[in-house]
C-alpha positions, -999 to +999 in steps of 0.1 A: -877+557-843-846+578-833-869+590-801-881+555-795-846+540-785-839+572-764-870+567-745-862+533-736-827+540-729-835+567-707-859+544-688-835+518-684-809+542-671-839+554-642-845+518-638-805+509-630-807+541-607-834+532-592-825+494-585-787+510-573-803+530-546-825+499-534-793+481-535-771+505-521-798+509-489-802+478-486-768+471-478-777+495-457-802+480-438-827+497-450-854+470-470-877+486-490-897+449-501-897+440-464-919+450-434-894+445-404-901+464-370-871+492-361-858+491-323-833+511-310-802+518-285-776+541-269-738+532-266-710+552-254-691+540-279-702+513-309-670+498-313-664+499-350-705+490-354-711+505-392-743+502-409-759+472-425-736+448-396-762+419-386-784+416-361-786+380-347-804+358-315-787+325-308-758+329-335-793+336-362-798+367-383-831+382-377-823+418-390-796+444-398-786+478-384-801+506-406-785+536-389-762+553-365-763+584-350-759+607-319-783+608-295-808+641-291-793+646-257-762+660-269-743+639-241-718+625-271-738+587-268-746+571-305-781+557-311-780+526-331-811+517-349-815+482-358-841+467-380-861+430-367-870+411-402-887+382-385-924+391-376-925+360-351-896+368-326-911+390-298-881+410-275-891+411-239-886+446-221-854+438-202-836+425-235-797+435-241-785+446-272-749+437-271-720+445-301-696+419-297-671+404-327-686+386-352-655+373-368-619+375-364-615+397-386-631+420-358-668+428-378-692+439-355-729+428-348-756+428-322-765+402-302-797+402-287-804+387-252-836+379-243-842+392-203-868+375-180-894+401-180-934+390-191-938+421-204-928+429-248-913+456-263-932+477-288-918+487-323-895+520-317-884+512-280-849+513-265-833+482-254-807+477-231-773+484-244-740+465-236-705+457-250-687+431-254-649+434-250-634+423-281-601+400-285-584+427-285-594+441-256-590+406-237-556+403-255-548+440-239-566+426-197-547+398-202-515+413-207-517+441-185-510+415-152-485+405-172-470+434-179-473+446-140-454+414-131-429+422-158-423+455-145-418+439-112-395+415-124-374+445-137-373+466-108-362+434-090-337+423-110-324+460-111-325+458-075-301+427-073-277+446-102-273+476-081-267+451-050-243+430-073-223+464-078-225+475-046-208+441-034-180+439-063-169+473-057-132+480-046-135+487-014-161+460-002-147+428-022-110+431-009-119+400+015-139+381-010-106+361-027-096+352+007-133+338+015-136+322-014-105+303-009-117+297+029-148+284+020-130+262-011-106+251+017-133+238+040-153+221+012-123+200+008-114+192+041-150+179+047-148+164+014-117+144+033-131+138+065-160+122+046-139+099+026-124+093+058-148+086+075-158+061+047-127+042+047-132+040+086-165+024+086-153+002+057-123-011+078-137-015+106-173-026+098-166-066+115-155-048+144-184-027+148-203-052+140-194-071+168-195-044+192-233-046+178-236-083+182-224-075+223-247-046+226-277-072+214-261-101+236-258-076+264-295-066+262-308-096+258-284-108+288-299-080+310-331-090+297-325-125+309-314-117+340-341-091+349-352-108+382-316-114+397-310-077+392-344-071+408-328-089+438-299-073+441-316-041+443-340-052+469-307-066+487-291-033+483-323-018+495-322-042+525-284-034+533-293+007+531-321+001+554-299-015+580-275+011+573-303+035+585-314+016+615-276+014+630-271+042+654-245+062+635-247+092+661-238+069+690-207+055+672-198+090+657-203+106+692-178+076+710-154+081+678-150+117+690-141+111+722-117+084+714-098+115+695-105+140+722-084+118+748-057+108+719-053+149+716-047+152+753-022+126+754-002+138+727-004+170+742+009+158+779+038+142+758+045+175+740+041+194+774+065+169+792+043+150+815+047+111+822+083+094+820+077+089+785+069+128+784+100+136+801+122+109+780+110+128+750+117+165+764+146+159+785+180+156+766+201+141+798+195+102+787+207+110+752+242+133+761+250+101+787+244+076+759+263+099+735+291+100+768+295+059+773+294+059+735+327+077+732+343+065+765+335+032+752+354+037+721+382+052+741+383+023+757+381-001+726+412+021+712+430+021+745+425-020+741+435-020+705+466+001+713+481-009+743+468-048+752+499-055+778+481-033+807+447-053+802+462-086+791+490-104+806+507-138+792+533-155+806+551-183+786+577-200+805+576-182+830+586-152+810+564-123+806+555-114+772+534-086+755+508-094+732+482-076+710+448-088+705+438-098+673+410-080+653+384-108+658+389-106+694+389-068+691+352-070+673+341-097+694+352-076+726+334-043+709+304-064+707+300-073+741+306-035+752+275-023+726+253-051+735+260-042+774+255+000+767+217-017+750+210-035+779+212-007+804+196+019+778+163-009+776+164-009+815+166+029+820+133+033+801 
């Protein structure tokens, strides 16, 4: 009785052994109770692919990989061997067998890519391998533009610091204050011309107005009077015409003589020739003129003075001396100048 419950406790532990390595290569991939077909390929690297990861076509699972290995080569590639549970899905010869992410937790599987080739793969044949790059590794190409423009972005903006100090040093910003204030200075005083120039339009904006209102009155004046103007202008064009058929040259030519025998004549009169030549050269006329002049007014004060020898009155028989008086003096000096005129006129 004793050996009785051994035996069937020993069985039961083989059977719990037994069912433990079906279930431990199952997880595997490897399915004892099932009759799937085994394909294989090579990667350079299975990105985190493990053993018992799916195998799925159009987001399906048709199998699982049962193992992982290096290749016979010895080139370093890993040979993935994947089992196909479902006895109707035929692979053509150019299918992919491609590891992408399965998850975002980053579990791998292998998609399988049917190519366009007539021809299907038998059990134990290699398929086409190819990776997919995971989110991380789109995360990383993403970022690595990024990071390229970020390093630009730093060496630029270093750039402008090490310009910035450059410019604030001592010895280069000694005329920055002053410019500043220039610049300040000149902001203002256009700031003031503008206002200004505001206030100006403002005041005057009737009379500018009504220098517009002529401008418009004007125009439309000119406009009015478009075919007066385009007689005047032929009139004007008439009168130059006439200025160009009047024989200039002829005129001209007699004007030139005319001054040619006025030159001559003045020159006789310089050189003496003619009475009126020798009246203008000769001094004798003007020393006698300047002669009867003062004997004349020798005379006049001999008349002035001493009356009696000119003049003689006798009243009663008795002789008497008398002056003249001063009217008959300027009467008398009259007559003696208008005389001395008289023979000057008839000389020349």
């Amino acid at each position: 009785m004793q050996k009785g419950r051994e035996i069937k406790i020993g069985i039961l532990v083989l059977l719990g052994g037994a069912v433990l390595v079906l279930g431990v290569n199952y997880l595997k991939g490897f399915n004892p109770l099932g009759g799937g077909r085994a394909f294989h390929a090579v990667y350079e690297n299975i990105d985190g692919l493990a053993v018992s990861n799916p195998v799925v076509v159009n987001g399906f699972q048709v199998g699982q990989v049962a193992s992982i290995g290096f290749a016979s080569s010895g080139s370093g590639d890993l040979l993935v061997t994947f089992i196909i549970e479902q006895p109707n899905l035929r692979l053509s010869k150019d299918s992919k067998a491609r590891i992408y992410s399965n998850d975002l937790f980053g579990t791998k599987a292998i998609e399988l890519l049917a190519g366009r080739s007539l021809e299907f793969a038998e059990v134990g044949d290699t398929l086409q391998s190819e990776i997919e790059m995971g989110i991380t590794e789109a995360v990383k190409m993403e970022l690595i533009p990024l990071r390229q423009k970020t390093d630009q972005l730093i060496a630029g903006v270093d750039e402008i610091l090490i310009n910035l100090q450059t410019v604030f040093e001592d010895s280069a910003t000694q005329g920055l204050p002053q410019a500043f204030e220039s610049i300040q200075r000149t902001m203002q005083n256009l700031e003031n011309t503008s206002a200004t120039l505001d206030l100006t339009v403002s005041e005057n904006r009737s009379a500018l107005k009504g220098i517009v209102d002529n401008m418009e009155e004007l125009t439309g004046f000119v406009n009015t009077q478009q075919g007066a103007l385009s007689n005047a202008l032929g009139n004007f064009s008439q009168i130059s015409d006439s200025l160009a058929d009047l024989q200039l040259s002829t005129t001209l030519r007699k004007a030139d003589a005319s001054i040619t025998e006025l030159n001559r004549l003045l020159e006789g009169l310089n050189n003496g020739e003619g009475s009126l030549g020798k009246l203008l050269q000769d001094d004798t006329l003007h020393n006698g003129l300047l002669a009867t002049n003062k004997e004349v007014q020798n005379l006049i004060n001999d008349l002035y003075l001493n009356p009696q020898r000119y003049v003689r009155v006798s009243v009663f028989g008795r002789k008497e001396n008398r002056r003249m008086s001063e009217k008959e003096l300027e009467r008398l000096q009259r007559l003696i100048q208008n005389e001395l005129e008289g023979r000057a006129e008839d000389e020349d």
